[in-house]
C-alpha positions as CSV (number, residue, x, y, z in Angstrom):
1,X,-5.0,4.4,6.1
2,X,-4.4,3.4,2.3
3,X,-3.7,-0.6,1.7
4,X,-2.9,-2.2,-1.5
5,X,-0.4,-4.4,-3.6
6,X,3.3,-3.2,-4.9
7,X,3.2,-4.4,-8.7
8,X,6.5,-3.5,-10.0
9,X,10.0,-3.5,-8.7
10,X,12.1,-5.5,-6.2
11,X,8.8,-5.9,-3.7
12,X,6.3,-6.5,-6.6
13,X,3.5,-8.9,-4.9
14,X,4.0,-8.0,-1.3
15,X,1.2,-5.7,0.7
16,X,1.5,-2.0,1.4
17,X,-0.1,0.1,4.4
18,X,0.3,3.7,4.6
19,X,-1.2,5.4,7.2
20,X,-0.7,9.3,7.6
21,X,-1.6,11.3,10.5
22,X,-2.5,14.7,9.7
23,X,-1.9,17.7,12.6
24,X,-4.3,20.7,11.7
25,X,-2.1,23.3,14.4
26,X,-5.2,25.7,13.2
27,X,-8.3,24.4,13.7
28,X,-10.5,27.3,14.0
29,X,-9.4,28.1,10.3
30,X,-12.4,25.2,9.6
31,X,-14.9,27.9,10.2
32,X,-13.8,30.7,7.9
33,X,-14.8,30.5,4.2
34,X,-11.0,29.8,3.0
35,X,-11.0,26.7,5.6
36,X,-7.9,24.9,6.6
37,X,-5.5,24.9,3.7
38,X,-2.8,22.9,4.5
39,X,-1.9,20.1,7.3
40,X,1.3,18.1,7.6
41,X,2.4,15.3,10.0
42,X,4.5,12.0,10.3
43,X,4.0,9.0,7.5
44,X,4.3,5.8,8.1
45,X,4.9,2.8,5.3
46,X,4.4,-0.7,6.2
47,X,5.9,-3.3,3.2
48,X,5.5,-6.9,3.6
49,X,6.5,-9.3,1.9
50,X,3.9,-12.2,0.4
């Protein structure tokens, strides 16, 4: 999760969350010397307004 403030634009001063979930599909990739490479999954952005 990533938090912090919008400083320019129409929401400039209100908080944003992001919180990204990563699926690794290949997990045993972690214990070959490449390793995982790549993972993808949903996003999700919270603004509020101050």
């Amino acid at each position: 999760m990533s938090t912090g403030t919008i400083i320019a634009g129409a929401f400039k001063g209100a908080a944003l969350v992001t919180e990204v979930t990563l699926l690794a599909s290949q997990q045993a990739a972690c214990l070959t010397p490449q390793g995982l490479t790549s993972a993808s999954g949903p996003t999700t952005v919270t603004i509020t307004r101050v």
